[in-house]
C-alpha positions, 0 to 999 in steps of 0.5 A, spaced: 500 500 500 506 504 501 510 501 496 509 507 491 513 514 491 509 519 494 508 526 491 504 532 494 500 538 491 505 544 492 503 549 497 504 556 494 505 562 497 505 569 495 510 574 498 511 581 497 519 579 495 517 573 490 517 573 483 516 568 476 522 563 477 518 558 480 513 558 475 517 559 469 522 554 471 520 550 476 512 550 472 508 551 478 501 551 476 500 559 477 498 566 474 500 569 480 507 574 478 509 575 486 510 567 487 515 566 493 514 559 495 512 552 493 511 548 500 513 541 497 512 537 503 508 540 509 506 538 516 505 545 518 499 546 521 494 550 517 499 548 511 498 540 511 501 537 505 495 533 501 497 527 496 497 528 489 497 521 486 496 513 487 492 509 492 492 515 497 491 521 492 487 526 496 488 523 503 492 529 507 500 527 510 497 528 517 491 522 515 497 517 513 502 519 519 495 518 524 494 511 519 501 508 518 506 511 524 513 508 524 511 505 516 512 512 513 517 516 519 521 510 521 521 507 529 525 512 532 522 518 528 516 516 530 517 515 536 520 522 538 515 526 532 509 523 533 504 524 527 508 530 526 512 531 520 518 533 523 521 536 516 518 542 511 521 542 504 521 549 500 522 551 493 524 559 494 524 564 488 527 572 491 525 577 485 527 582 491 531 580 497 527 577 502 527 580 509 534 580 515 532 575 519 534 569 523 530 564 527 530 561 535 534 555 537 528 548 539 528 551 547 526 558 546 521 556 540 518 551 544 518 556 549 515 562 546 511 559 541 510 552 543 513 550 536 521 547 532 526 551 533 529 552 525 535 550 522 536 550 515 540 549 509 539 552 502 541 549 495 543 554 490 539 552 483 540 558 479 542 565 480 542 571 477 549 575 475 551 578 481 546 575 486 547 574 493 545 572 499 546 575 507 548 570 511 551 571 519 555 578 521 562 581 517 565 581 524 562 579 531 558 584 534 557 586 541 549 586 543 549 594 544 553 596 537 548 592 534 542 595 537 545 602 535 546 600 528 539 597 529 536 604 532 540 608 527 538 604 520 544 601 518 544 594 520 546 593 513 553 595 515 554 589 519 553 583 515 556 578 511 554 578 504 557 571 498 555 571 491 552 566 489 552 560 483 548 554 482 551 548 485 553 553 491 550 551 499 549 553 505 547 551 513 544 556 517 544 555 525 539 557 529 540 565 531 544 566 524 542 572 520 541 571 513 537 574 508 535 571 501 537 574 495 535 578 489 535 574 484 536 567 487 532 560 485 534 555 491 532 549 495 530 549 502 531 543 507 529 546 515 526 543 521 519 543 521 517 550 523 514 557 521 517 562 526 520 567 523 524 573 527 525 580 521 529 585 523 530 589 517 526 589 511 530 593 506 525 599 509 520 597 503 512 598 504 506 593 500 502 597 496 497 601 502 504 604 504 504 599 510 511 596 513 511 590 515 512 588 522 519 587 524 520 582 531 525 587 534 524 585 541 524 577 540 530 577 536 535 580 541 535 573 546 535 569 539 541 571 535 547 569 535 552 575 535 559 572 533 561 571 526 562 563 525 565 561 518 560 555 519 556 556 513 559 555 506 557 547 505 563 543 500 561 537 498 563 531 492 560 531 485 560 524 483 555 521 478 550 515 481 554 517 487 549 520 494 555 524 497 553 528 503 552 535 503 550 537 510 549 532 516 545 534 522 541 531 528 534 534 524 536 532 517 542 529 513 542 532 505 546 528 499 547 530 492 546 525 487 547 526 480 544 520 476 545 517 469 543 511 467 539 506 472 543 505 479 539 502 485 538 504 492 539 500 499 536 503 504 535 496 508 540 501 514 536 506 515 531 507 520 528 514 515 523 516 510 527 519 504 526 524 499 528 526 493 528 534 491 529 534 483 533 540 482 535 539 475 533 534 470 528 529 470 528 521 471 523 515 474 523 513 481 520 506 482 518 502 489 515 495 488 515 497 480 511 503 481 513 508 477 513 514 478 516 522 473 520 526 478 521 533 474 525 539 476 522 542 482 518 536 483 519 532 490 517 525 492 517 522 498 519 515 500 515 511 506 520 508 510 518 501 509 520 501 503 528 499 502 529 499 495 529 504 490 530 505 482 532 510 479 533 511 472 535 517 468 539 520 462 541 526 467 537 528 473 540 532 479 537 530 486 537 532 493 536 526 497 534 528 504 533 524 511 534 523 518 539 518 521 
């Protein structure tokens, strides 16, 4: 019954930054202009992800979590999440920047806001000539030279920017000021969590002249105020070969370029796997059931299943999992 690759209709979400990209490149199906995100797999609530196709095609990813527990997370997955899934998988477009921002570490998000902390990763799937990303501070800052800076409207001249290109990634530890760039298409690994913290938004108001709000207050005991070069993730590029790009207690990522047909043994790993397509397009097949996966599409893999077929003339895959 579970033997077959999952996909979900993409939740898309307009935002004031978003542009075309996801449309354009990543064909999701919309008119909309200002296209920021594609929630590919989601158990945020008020988001939950619903089936697209097979035996469970309109069941929502919460009903097969309540239905088939540890046969879709994994045992111990299960055993610490629940029915929630414990991970949000993005498409993200920044036609203008996305606001300065950072995110509270698992304790004071549980805290606060009775939810995850965030921590995440981008990958890099297409770039602009000179885009950028901010991410972390130029140097370390003092808590009181920050808020003067902060006070003063010039935050900007304490953080850290790093030109971009397709293949490039980064890690994103709770408390790290980041931005997403004008300019930049990217893939988005994070723990499951919507709690943001924005200050600064680039002084920029929608169309009634309205300013969004800025978490000024909440942000001071969550950021990390010293510069770590902790962020830029290096990692192989060989083809039928997964090859770890970033490993943490929440997610482990892998690139994995294919060509031709490879098989994949799963039989060592308590864990769900996806797959984010980020470039190209191949078959994944469990039991024999088939199913496309097309750049800017995701399928999810049940944990019961431990053996998976991949065939492709060139595809690029993200393939994610927990330990």
């Amino acid at each position: 019954m579970l033997d077959y690759p999952i996909k979900f209709n993409p939740i898309l979400k307009e935002k004031i930054w978003g542009g075309e990209k996801l449309k354009n490149i990543l064909n999701k199906q919309t008119n909309r202009d200002d296209l920021g995100e594609s929630w590919e797999i989601s158990g945020v609530a008020g988001d939950i992800s619903v089936v697209a196709n097979g035996e469970f095609k309109g069941f929502s990813l919460k009903d097969l979590l309540e239905e088939y527990k540890d046969r879709i997370l994994g045992e111990k997955i299960y055993r610490e999440f629940d029915a929630d899934f414990p991970l949000l998988i993005k498409f993200i477009d920044a036609n203008t920047e996305l606001s300065v921002q950072l995110h509270p570490n698992d304790e004071l998000a549980q805290q606060r806001h009775n939810s995850f902390g965030k921590t995440e990763m981008w990958y890099i799937m297409q770039a602009d000539k000179g885009a950028k990303i901010n991410i972390g501070f130029k140097e370390s800052v003092s808590k009181e030279d920050y808020i003067a800076r902060l006070e003063e409207g010039k935050i900007v001249e304490l953080l850290n920017f790093e030109k971009v290109k397709k293949g490039d990634s980064f890690f994103i530890n709770t408390g790290k000021v980041h931005a997403i760039g004008a300019g930049v298409l990217l893939a988005e690994i994070q723990q499951t969590s919507d709690v943001t913290y924005r200050i600064y938004d680039w002084d920029r108001t929608d169309d009634e002249g309205n300013s969004r709000e800025l978490h000024t207050a909440l942000a001071i005991d969550a950021i990390d105020f010293e510069k770590k070069d902790d962020f830029k993730l290096n990692y192989k590029k060989e083809v039928n070969t997964s090859s770890e790009v970033a490993s943490c207690k929440y997610f482990t990522t892998n690139y994995l370029p294919v060509k031709g047909k490879i098989e994949k043994d799963y039989s060592n790993l308590d864990s769900f796997v996806i797959y984010m397509c980020v470039g190209g397009e191949g078959h994944v097949s469990v039991n024999g059931n088939s199913e496309k996966i097309r750049q800017g599409e995701t399928l999810l893999i049940p944990a019961e299943n431990k053996n998976v077929q991949l065939s492709t003339k060139n595809c690029e895959l993200l393939e994610v999992y927990i330990k």
